[in-house]
C-alpha positions as a Python dict, from the first residue, in 0.01 Angstrom:
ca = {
    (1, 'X'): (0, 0, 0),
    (2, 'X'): (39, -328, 187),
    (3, 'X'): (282, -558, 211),
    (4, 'X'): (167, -941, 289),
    (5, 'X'): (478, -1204, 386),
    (6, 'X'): (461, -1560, 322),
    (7, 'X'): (701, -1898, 334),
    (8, 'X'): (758, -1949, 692),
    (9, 'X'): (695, -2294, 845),
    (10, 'X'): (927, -2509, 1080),
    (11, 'X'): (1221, -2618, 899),
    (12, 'X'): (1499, -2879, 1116),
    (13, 'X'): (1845, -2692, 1202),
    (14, 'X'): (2094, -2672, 867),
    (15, 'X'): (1764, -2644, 649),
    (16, 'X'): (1712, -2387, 429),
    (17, 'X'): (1361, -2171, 388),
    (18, 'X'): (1269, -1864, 181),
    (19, 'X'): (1051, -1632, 265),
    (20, 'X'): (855, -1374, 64),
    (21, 'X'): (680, -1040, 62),
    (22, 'X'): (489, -874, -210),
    (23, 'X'): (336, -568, -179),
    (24, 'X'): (-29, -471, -321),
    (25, 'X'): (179, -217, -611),
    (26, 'X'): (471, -97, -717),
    (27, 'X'): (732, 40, -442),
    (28, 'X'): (1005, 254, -521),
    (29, 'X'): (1205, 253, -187),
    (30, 'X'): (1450, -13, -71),
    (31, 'X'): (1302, -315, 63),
    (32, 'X'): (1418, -486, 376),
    (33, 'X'): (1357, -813, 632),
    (34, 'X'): (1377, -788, 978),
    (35, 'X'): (1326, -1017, 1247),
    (36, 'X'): (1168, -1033, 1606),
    (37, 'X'): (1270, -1328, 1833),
    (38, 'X'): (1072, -1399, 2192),
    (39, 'X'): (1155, -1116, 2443),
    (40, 'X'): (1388, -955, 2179),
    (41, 'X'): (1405, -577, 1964),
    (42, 'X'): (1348, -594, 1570),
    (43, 'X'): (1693, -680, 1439),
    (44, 'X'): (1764, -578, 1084),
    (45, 'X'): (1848, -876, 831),
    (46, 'X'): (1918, -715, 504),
    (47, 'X'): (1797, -467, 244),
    (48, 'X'): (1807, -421, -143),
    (49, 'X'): (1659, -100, -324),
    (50, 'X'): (1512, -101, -647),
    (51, 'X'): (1830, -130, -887),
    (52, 'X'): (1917, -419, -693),
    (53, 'X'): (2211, -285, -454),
    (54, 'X'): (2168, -504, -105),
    (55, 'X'): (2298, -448, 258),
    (56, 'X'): (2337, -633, 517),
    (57, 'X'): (2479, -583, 858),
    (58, 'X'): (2810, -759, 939),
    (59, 'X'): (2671, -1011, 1157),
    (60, 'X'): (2387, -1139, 863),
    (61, 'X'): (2647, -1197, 592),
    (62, 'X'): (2716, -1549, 454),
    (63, 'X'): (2352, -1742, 524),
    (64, 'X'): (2106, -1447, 464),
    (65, 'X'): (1980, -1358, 101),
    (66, 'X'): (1800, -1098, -46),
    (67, 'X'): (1702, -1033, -390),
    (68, 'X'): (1365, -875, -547),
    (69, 'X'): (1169, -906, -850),
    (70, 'X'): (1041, -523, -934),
    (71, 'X'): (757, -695, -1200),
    (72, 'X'): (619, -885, -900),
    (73, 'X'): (652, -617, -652),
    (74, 'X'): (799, -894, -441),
    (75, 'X'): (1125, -906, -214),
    (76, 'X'): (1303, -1234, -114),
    (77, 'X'): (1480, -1339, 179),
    (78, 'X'): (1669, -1713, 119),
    (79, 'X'): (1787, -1826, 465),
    (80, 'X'): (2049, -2097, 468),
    (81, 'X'): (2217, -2332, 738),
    (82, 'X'): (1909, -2216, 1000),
    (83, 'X'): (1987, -2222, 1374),
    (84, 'X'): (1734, -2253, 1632),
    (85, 'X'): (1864, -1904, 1753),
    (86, 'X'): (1714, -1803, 1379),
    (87, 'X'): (1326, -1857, 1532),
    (88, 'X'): (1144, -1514, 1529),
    (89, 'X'): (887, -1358, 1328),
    (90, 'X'): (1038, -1224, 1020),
    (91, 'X'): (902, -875, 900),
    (92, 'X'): (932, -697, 529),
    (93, 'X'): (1011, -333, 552),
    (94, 'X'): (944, -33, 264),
    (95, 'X'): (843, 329, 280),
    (96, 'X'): (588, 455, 59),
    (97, 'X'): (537, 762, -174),
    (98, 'X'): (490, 946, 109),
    (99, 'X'): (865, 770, 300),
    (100, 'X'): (567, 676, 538),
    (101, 'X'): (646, 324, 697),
    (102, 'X'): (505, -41, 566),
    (103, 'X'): (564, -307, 776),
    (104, 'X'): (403, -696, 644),
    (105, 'X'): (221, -855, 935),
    (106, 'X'): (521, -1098, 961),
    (107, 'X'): (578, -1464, 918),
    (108, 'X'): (691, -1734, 1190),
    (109, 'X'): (974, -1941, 1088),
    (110, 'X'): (1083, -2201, 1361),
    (111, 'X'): (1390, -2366, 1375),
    (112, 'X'): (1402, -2688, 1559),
    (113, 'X'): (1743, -2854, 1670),
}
């Protein structure tokens, strides 16, 4: 299984972007975004398993999104009111049948001020 991101670009400070992953079939596991700024760990965004029921840490609630469409095999991440402190490479997250690991390859989003 692989799971391919898309939607990043350079969007001005306030702007809004949404970025997507599909994956190459159907995946039963939660779904999740994480992000990797310059010189910094993987920080979790958000996640939303397969009925729909989403998480996100305290400090992600308010201008993150997540949803998912199951027919697509695609997860969503709407990002609102970006922050140049928002720049990193933004990763999709699933396990397999096997609750191996999937990581996409990422996708840059750049926030200028």
């Amino acid at each position: 299984v692989q799971l391919q991101a898309s939607g990043g670009g350079l969007v001005q400070a306030g702007g809004s972007l949404r970025v997507s992953c599909t994956a190459s079939r159907n995946i039963a596991s939660a779904m999740a975004w994480y992000r990797q700024a310059p010189g910094k760990q993987r920080e979790f965004i958000a996640s939303i398993t397969s009925s729909g029921r989403t998480n996100y840490p305290y400090s992600m609630k308010g201008r993150f999104t997540i949803s998912r469409d199951n027919a697509k095999n695609t997860v969503y991440l709407q990002m609102n009111g970006l922050k140049p402190e928002d720049t990193a490479v933004y990763y999709c997250h699933a396990l397999d049948d096997g609750l191996k690991d999937l990581w996409g390859q990422g996708t840059l989003v750049t926030v200028s001020s």
